[in-house]
C-alpha positions in Angstrom: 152.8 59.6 164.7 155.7 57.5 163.5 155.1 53.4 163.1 158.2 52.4 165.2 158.8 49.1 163.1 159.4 51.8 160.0 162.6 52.6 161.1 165.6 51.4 159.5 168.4 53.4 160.0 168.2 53.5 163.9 171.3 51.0 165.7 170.0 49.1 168.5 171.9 49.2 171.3 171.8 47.1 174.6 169.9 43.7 173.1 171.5 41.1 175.4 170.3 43.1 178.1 167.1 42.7 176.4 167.5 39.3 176.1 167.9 38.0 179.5 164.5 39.4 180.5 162.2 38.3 177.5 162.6 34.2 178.7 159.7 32.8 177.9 158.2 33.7 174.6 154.0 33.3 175.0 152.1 36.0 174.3 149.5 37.7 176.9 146.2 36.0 175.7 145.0 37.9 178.6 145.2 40.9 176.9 144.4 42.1 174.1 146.3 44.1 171.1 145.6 47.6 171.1 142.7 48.5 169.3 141.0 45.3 170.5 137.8 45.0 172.4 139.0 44.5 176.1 136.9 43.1 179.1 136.6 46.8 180.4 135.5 48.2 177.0 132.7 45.1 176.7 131.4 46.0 180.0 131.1 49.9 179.1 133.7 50.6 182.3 135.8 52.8 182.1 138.8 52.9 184.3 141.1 56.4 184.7 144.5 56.3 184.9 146.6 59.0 186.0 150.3 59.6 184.8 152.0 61.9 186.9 155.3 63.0 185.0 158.6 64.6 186.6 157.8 67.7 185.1 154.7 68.9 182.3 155.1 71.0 179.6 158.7 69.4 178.1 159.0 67.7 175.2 159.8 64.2 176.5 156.9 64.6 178.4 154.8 65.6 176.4 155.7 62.8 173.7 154.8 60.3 176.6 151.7 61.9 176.9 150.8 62.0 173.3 151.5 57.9 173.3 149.4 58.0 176.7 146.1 59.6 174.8 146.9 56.7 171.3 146.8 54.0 173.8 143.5 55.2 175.5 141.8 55.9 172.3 142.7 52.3 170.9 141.8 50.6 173.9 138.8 52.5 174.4 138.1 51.6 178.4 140.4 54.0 179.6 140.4 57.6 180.7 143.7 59.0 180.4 145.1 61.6 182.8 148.0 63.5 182.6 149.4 66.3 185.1 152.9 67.0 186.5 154.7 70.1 188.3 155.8 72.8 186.1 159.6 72.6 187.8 161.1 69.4 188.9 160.1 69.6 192.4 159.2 67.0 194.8 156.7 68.2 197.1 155.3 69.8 194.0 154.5 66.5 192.0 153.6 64.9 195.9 150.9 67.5 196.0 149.4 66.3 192.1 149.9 62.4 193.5 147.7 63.3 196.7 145.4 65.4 194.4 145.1 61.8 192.5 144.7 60.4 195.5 141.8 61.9 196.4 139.8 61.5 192.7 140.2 57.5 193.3 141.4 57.0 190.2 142.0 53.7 189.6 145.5 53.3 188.5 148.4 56.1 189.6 151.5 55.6 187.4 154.2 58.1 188.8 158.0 59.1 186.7 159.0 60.1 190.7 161.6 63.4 190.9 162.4 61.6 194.3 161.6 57.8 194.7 162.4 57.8 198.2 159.7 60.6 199.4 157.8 59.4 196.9 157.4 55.6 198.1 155.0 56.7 201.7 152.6 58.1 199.1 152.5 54.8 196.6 151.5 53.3 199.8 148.7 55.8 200.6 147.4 55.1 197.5 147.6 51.5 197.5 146.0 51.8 200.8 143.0 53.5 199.3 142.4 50.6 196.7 144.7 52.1 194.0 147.1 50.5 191.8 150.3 51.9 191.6 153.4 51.6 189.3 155.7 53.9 187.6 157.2 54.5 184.3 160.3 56.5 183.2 161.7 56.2 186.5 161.6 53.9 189.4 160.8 54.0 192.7 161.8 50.5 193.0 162.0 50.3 197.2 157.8 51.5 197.4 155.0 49.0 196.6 154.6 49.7 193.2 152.8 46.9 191.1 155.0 46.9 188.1 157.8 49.7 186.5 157.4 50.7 182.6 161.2 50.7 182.0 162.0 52.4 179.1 165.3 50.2 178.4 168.2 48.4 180.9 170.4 50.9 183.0 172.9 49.0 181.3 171.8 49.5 177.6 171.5 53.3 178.5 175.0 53.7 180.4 177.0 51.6 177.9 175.3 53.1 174.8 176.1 56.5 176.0 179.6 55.4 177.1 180.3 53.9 173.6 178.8 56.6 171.4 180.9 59.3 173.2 184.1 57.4 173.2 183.7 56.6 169.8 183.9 60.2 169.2 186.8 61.0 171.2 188.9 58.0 170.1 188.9 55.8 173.1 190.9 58.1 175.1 190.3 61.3 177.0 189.1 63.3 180.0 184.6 63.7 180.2 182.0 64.9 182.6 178.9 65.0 182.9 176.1 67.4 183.5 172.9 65.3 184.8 169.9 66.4 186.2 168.1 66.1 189.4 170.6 64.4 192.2 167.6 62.3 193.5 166.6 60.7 189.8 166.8 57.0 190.0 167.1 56.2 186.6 169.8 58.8 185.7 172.2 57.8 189.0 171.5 54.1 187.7 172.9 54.9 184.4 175.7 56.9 185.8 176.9 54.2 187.5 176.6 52.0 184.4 179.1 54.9 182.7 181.6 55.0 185.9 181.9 51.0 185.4 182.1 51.0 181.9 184.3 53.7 181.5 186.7 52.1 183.6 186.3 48.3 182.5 186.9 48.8 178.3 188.2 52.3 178.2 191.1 52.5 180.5 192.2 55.7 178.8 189.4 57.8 179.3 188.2 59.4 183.0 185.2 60.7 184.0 186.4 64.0 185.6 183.3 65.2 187.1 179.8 65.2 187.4 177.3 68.1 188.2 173.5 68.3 188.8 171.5 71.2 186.6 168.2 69.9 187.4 165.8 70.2 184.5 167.4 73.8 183.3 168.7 73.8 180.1 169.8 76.9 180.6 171.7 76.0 183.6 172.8 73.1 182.2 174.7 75.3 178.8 176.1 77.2 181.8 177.9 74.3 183.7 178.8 72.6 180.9 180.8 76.0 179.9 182.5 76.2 183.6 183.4 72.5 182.5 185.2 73.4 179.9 186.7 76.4 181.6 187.8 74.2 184.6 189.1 71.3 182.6 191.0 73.0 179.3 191.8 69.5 178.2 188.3 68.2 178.5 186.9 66.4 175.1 183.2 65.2 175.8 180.3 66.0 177.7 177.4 64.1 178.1 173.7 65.5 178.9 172.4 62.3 181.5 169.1 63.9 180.2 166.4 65.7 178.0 167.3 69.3 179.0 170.8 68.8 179.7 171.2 67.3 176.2 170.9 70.2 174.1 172.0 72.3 177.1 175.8 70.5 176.9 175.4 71.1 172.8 175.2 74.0 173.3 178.0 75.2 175.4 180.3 73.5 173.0 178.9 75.2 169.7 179.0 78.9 171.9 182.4 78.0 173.0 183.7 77.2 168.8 184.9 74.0 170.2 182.9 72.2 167.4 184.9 68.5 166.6 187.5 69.7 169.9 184.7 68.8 172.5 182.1 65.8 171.7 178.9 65.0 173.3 176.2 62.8 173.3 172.9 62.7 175.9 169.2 61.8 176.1 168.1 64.0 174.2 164.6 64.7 172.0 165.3 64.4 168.4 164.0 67.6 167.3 165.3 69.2 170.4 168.8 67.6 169.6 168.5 68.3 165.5 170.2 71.6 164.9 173.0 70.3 166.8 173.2 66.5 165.7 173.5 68.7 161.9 176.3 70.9 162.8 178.2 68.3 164.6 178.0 70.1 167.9 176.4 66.4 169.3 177.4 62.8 168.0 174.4 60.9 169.1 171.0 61.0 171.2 170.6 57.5 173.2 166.7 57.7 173.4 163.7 55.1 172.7 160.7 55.6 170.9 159.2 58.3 173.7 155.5 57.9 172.3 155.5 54.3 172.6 157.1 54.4 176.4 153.4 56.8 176.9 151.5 53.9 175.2 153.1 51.0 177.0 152.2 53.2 180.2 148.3 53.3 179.7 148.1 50.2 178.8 150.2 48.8 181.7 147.4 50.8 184.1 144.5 49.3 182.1 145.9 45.9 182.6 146.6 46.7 186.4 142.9 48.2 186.6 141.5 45.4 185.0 143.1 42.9 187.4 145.1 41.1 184.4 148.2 39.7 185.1 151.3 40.4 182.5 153.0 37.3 180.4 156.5 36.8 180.0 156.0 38.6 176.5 153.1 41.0 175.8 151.4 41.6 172.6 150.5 45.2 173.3 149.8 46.6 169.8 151.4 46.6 166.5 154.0 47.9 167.1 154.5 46.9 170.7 153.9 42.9 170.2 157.2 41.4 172.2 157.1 43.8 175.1 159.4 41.4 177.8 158.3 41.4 181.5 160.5 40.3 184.1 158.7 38.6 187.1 161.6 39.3 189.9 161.5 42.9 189.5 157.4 43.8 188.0 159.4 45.3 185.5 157.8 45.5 181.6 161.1 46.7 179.1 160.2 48.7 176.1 163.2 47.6 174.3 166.8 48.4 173.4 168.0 52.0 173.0 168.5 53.8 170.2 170.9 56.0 168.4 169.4 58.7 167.1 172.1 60.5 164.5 172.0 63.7 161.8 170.6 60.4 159.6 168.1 59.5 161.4 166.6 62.6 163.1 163.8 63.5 160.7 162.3 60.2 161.4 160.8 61.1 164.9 158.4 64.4 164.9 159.0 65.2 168.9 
């Protein structure tokens, strides 16, 4: 995998979001870097901690799991485990939670597909002697312990706001094609775009928004009645990493290449063909392998009973990870831009 630092040619996007949460600038001394003997490892316990994901077998996902299994291997006091539905369905990842639930692992770290019918479960867990957090997405009404927050909703919503706009000139009609109607994060950052929008790009309208769950087909398909519905439509955005390439896609199967933009959250090698052809402008994304890292080692500190600094030294390339005390939230960073440029530089 890709050092994160080695990056050069990715734009940062969001930072004074970023800044109001770092504060204070100590580093954990509880913990330490990855790689380093922990208090777990010394002892020879082991402590498991289970990641349930929206949905398995995707490439986001997947990355996350792939940071998920480096962190574990570095820290070496953790067994990680990693299972989620194979469709974005609620009752479906429920069933995996209470299947957790039952093991007694020691740390449960959900990405909920519904935080609200999720929450009654954090608190069956916690109720067993199980810490409980979440990562990806929030669940932020439940009793969680702490949220790995893969950037501000604001960082997201205005970097996806600006990149598309940028595109289409400051002015014109979008919509966008999210994902499950329930997802926390994504409404969050839709709401960021509806603000936005309106407050520094008084020229451009959001015309509508649709829900294609986590169906990139689907997705390719509404994006197309989009443009169908709306003939003087010029962007789409994907709100996430199947609706990405699905929205891509419409536009390079409708030939309205450089007539229609779009940007989403899209994987880089799932967005590559069309950030090339020009068929995207832009994937707003993080560094998906280290959001898996910051996760284990967020449920080895939790197991472990450590409590998180203002700023974290996780591992080498995680050493300024901020964590806000008001919300238990931990921020891996700004987002970034990933761009035709770029692409090759991420290998999920």
């Amino acid at each position: 995998m890709r050092p994160a630092r080695k990056l050069t040619a990715v734009v940062a996007l969001g930072a004074a979001a970023v800044f109001a949460l770092a504060g204070c600038t100590k580093k954990n001394e509880e913990a330490p870097a990855a790689g380093g003997a922990s208090t777990g490892a010394a002892s020879g316990q082991t402590y498991k901690v289970a990641f349930v994901p929206k949905l398995q077998g995707v490439p986001y996902f997947e990355a996350m799991n792939e940071g998920g299994k480096k962190a574990a291997a570095a820290l070496g006091n953790v067994e990680w485990l990693y299972q989620g539905p194979t469709q974005a369905d609620a009752a479906a990842q429920a069933d995996i939670v209470r299947s957790y639930i039952q093991q007694k692992v020691n740390t449960l770290i959900v990405a909920p597909n519904d935080p609200d019918s999720m929450a009654p479960l954090l608190q069956q867990a916690k109720d067993a002697g199980i810490h409980v957090a979440t990562a990806d997405t929030d669940a932020p009404s439940s009793v969680r312990e702490a949220f790995v927050n893969q950037a501000t909703a604001e960082g997201i919503g205005q970097g996806l706001t600006d990149s598309l706009l940028q595109a289409m000139g400051g002015q014109g009609k979008y919509a966008i094609v999210s994902c499950g109607q329930t997802a926390e994060n994504l409404n969050s950052w839709i709401e960021v775009q509806k603000s936005y929008t309106a407050s520094k790009y008084p020229n451009a309208q959001i015309v509508d928004i649709v829900y294609a769950g986590e169906d990139q087909a689907k997705a390719t398909q509404m994006a197309t009645d989009l443009m169908n519905a709306h003939p003087d439509l010029t962007g789409l955005v994907g709100e996430c990493t199947s609706s990405a390439p699905g929205v891509a896609q419409a536009v390079q199967d409708a030939n309205k290449v450089g007539q229609v933009f779009t940007v989403g959250l899209g994987t880089p090698q799932s967005m590559k063909p069309y950030l090339e052809n020009g068929s995207s402008t832009a994937a707003i994304l993080w560094d998906v392998q280290n959001l898996g890292y910051l996760t284990a080692w967020t449920g080895a500190q939790l197991a472990e009973g450590k409590p998180f600094a203002a700023t974290n030294d996780v591992s080498p390339d995680l050493s300024s990870i901020a964590y806000d005390e008001s919300s238990k939230t931990l921020l891996l960073g700004p987002p970034l831009a990933i761009t035709k440029d770029n692409v090759d530089q991420f290998n999920y």
